[in-house]
DOLUMRO-437118 format. One record per residue (C-alpha): residue number from 0; residue in one letter; x, y, z. Coordinates in Angstrom, 2 decimals, always signed. Each point is the difference from the previous one (the first is absolute). Example, Ala and Ser with C-alpha at 12.3 -4.5 7.8 and 13.67 -1.06 7.14 Angstrom:
// residues 2
{k 0	r A	u +12.30	v -4.50	w +7.80}
{k 1	r S	u +1.37	v +3.44	w -0.66}
This chain:
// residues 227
{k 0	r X	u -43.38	v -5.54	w +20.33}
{k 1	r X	u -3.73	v -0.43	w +0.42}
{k 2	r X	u -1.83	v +1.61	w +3.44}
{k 3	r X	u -3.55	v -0.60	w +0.83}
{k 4	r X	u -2.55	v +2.26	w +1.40}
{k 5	r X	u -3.45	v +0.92	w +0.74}
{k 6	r X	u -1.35	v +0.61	w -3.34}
{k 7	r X	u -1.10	v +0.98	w -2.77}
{k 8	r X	u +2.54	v +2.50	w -0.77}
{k 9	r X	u +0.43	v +3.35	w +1.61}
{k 10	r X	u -0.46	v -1.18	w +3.46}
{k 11	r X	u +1.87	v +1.02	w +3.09}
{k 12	r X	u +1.53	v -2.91	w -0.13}
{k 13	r X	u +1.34	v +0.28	w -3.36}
{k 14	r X	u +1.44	v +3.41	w +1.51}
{k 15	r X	u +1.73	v -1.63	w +2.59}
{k 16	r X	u +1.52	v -2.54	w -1.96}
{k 17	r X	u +1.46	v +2.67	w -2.36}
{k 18	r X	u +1.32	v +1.91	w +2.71}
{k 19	r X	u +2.03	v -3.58	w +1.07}
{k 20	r X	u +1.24	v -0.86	w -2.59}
{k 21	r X	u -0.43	v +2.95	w -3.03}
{k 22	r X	u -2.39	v +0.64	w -2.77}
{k 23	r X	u +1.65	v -2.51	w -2.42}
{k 24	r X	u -0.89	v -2.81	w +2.32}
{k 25	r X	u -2.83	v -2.90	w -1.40}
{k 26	r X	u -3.45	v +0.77	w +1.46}
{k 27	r X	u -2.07	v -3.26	w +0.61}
{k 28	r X	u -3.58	v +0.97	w +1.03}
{k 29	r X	u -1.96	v -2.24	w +1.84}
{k 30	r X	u -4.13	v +0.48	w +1.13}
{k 31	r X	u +0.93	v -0.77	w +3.98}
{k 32	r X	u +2.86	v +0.26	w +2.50}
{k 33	r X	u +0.15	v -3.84	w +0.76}
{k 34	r X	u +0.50	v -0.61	w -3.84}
{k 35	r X	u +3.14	v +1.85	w +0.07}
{k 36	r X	u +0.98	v -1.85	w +2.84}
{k 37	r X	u -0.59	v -3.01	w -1.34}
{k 38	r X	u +1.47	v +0.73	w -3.37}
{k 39	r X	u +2.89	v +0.96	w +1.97}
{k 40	r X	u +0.30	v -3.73	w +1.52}
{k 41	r X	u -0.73	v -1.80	w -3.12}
{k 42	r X	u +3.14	v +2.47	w -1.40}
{k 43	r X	u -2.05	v +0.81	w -2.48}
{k 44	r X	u +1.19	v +4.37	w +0.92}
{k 45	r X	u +3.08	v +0.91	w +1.42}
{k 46	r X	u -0.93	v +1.86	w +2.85}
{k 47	r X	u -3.61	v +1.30	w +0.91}
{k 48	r X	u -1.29	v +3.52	w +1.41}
{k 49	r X	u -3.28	v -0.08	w +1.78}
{k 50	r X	u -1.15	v +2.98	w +2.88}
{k 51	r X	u -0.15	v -1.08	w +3.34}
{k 52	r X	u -0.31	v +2.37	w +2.25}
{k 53	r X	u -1.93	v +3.83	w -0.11}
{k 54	r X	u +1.45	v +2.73	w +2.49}
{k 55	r X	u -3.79	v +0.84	w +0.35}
{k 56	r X	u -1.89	v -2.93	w -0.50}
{k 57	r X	u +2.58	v -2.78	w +1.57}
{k 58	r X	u +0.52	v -3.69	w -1.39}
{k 59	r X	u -0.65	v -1.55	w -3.12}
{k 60	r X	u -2.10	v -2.92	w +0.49}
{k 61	r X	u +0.50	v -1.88	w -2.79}
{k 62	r X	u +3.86	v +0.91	w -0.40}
{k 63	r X	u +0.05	v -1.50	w +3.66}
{k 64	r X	u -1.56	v -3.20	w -1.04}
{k 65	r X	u +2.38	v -0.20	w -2.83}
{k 66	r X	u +2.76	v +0.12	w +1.51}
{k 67	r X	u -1.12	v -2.20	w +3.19}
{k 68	r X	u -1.10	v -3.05	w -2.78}
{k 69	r X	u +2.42	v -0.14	w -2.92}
{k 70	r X	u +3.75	v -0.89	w -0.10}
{k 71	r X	u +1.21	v +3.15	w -0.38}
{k 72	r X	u +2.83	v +2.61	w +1.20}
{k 73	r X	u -0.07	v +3.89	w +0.86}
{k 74	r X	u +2.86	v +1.71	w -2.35}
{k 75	r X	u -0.54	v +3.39	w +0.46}
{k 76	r X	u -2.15	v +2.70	w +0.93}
{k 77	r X	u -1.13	v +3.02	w -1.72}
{k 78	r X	u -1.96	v +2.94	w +1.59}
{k 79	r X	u -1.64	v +2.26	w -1.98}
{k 80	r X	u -2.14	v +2.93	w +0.32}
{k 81	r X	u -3.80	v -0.52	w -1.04}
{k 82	r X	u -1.85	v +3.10	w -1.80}
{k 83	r X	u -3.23	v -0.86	w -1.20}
{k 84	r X	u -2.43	v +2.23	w -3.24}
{k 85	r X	u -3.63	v -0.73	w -0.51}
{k 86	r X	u -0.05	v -1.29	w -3.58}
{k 87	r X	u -3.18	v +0.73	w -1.93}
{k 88	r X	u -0.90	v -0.35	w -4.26}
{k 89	r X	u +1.27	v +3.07	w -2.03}
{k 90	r X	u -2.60	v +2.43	w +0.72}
{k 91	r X	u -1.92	v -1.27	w +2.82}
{k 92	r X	u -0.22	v +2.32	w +3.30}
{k 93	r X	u +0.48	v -0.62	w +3.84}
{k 94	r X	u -3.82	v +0.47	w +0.65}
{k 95	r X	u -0.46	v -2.57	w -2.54}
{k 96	r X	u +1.41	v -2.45	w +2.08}
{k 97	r X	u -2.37	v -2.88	w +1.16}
{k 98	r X	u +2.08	v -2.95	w +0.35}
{k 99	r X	u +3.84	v -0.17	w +0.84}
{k 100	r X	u +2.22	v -3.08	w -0.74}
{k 101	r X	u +3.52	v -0.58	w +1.98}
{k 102	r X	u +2.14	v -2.82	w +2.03}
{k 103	r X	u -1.74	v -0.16	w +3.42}
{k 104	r X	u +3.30	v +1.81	w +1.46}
{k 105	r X	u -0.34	v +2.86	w -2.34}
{k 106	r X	u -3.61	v +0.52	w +0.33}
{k 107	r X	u +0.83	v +0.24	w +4.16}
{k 108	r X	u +2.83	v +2.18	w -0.66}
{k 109	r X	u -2.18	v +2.43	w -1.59}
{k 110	r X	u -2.83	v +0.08	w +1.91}
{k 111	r X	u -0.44	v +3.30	w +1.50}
{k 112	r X	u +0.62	v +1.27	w -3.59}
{k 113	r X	u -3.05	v -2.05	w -0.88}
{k 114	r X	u -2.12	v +0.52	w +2.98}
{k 115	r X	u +0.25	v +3.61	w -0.69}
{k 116	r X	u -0.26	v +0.43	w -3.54}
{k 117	r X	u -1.71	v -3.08	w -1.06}
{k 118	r X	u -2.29	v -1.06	w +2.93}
{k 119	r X	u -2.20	v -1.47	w -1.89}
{k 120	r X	u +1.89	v -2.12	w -2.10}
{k 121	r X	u +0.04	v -3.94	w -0.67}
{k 122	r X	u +3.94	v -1.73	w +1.30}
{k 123	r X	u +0.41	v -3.05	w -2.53}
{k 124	r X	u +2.93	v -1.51	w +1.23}
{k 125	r X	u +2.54	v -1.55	w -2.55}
{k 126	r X	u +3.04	v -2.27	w +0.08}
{k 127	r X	u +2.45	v +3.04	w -0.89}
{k 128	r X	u -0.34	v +3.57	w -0.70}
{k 129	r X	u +1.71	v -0.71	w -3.19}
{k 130	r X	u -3.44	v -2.63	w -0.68}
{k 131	r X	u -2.15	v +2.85	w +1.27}
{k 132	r X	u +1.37	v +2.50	w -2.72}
{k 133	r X	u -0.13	v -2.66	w -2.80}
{k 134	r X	u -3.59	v -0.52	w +1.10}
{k 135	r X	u -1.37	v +3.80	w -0.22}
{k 136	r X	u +2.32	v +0.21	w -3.63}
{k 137	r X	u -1.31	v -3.16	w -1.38}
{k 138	r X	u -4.21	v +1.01	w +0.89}
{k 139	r X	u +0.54	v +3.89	w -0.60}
{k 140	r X	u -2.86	v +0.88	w +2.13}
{k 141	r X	u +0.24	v +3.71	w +1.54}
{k 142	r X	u -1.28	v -0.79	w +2.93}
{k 143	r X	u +2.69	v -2.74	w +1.07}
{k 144	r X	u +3.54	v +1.28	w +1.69}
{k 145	r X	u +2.95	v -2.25	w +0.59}
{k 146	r X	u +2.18	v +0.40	w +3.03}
{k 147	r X	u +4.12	v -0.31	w -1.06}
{k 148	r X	u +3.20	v +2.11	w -0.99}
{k 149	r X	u -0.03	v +2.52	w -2.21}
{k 150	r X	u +1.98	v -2.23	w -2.66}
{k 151	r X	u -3.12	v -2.12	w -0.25}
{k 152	r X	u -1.62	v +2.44	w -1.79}
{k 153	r X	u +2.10	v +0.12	w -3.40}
{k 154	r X	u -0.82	v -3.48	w +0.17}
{k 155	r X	u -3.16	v -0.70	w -0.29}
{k 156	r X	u -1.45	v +3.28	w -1.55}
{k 157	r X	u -0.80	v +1.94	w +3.07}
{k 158	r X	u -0.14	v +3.70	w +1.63}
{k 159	r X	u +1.42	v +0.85	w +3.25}
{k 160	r X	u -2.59	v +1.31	w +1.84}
{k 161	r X	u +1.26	v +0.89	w +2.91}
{k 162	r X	u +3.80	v -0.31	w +1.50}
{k 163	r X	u +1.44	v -1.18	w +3.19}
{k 164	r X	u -3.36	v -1.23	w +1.95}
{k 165	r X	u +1.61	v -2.40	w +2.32}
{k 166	r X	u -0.94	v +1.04	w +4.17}
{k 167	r X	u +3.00	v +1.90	w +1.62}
{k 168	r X	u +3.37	v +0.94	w -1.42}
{k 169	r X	u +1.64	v -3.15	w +0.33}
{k 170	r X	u -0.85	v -3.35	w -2.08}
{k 171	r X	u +2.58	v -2.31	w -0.38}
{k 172	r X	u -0.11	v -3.54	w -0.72}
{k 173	r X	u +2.74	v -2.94	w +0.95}
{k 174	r X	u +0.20	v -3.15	w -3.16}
{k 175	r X	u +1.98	v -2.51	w +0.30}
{k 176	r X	u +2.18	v -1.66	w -2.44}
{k 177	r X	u -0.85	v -3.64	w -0.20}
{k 178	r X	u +3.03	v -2.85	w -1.36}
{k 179	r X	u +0.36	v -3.31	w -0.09}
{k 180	r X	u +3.36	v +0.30	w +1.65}
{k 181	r X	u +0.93	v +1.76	w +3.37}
{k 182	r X	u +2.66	v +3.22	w -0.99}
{k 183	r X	u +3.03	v +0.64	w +1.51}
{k 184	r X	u +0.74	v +1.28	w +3.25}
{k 185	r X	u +1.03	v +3.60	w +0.46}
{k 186	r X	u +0.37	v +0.47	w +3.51}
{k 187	r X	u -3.33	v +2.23	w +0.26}
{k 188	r X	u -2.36	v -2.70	w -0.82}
{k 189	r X	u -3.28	v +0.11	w +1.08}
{k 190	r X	u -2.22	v -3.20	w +0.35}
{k 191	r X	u -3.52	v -0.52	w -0.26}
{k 192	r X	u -1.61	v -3.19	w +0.88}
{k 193	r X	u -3.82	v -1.24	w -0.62}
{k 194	r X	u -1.17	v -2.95	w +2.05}
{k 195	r X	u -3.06	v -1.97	w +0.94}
{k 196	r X	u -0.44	v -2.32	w +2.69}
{k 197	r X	u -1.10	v -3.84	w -0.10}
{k 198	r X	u -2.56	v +0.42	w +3.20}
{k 199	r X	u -1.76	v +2.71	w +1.72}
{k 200	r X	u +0.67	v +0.79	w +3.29}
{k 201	r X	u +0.30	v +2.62	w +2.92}
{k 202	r X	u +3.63	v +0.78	w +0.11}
{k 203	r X	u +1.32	v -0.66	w -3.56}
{k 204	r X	u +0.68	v +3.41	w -0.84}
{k 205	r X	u +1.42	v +0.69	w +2.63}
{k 206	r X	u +2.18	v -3.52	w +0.17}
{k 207	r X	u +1.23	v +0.75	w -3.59}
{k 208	r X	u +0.93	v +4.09	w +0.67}
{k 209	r X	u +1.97	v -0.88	w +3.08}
{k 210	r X	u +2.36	v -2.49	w -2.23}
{k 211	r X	u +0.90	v +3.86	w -1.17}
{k 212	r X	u +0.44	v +0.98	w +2.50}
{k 213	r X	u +2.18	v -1.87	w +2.26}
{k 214	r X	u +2.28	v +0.44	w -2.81}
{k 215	r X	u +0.52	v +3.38	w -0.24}
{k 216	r X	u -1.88	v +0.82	w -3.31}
{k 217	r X	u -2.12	v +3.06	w -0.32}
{k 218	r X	u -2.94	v +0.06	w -1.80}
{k 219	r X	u -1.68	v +2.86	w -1.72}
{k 220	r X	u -3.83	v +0.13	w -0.35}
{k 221	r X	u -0.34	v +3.37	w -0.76}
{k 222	r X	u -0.25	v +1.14	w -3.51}
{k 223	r X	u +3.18	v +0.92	w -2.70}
{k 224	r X	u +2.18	v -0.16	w +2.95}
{k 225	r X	u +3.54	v +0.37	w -1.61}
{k 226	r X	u +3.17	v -0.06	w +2.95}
């Protein structure tokens, strides 16, 4: 079975997908979310993993898009807790820091870490955390940190220099489990649907929410809502 994700290896996304469907599962890495969703149509993968939605930082733009635009299905989803390290070269110290590489989402995640201990410090934002730590491995300069899990760091040659920096206690982050093919009901489905209009108008919104609604069906904006 092959699975796409977020790559290059070591991503969350990677840790998601293992956590679906165990560690002796293909990993297909791809450089953005929409290529795993379009590898995904083309059948190219059998399923695909991408983040789409941050307990602190919301929605996935680009995992929204993806969905909206490509002849796809929702499988399954998979949340998972988020802990972020500051990844530096072997040696190098935190007030060496000048420039710090991560996935937009990360690099928000962690930012009273950073405004406190690195204030002054450059945010280079990458496709993946997993791309950030490949980054600061491959140009070995001590002044250059990487954003990502811990795992990353066996990887691509680096030091953990500091543990656990996300803001607040709890990080978790919902991915989805792309396939070609709908799955099979259960009984405790959920449903998510992406959709854009033809025209622009006042009252679409609301036109298209109320078709919910005079049909019973609840919907759930608020985040990792599980009942």
């Amino acid at each position: 079975m092959k699975v796409g994700v977020l790559g290059p290896r070591g991503t969350y996304s990677e840790l998601a997908a293992k956590k679906q469907f165990g560690e002796k599962v293909t990993i297909v890495p791809y450089p953005k979310i929409t290529d795993v969703a379009n590898a995904v149509a083309s059948k190219k993968i059998n399923f695909g993993v991408i983040p789409v939605e941050s307990l602190r930082e919301g929605s996935v733009g680009e995992a929204l898009d993806a969905i909206a635009w490509t002849d796809i299905k929702v499988h399954a989803e998979i949340v998972a807790p988020i802990s972020h390290s500051l990844l530096g070269v072997p040696g190098s110290k935190l007030v060496q820091i000048a420039q710090v590489l991560s996935h937009p989402q990360a690099l928000a995640q962690c930012r009273e870490f950073l405004r406190k201990n690195l204030p002054k410090a450059e945010l280079i934002e990458m496709t993946s955390t997993a791309k950030a730590a490949e980054q600061v491995g491959k140009l070995k300069r001590p002044h250059m940190a990487a954003i990502g899990p811990k795992a990353l760091a066996n990887l691509y040659g680096l030091e953990v220099l500091h543990d656990d920096i996300q803001s607040g206690e709890t990080n978790t982050t919902r991915f989805l489990c792309l396939a070609k093919e709908d799955s099979k009901p259960t009984g405790r489905d959920k449903t998510s649907v992406a959709f854009y209009t033809a025209q622009d108008r006042p009252g679409i919104l609301h036109e298209i929410l109320g078709e919910f609604a005079v049909r019973n069906i609840n919907l759930i904006p608020s985040l990792f809502e599980t009942s």
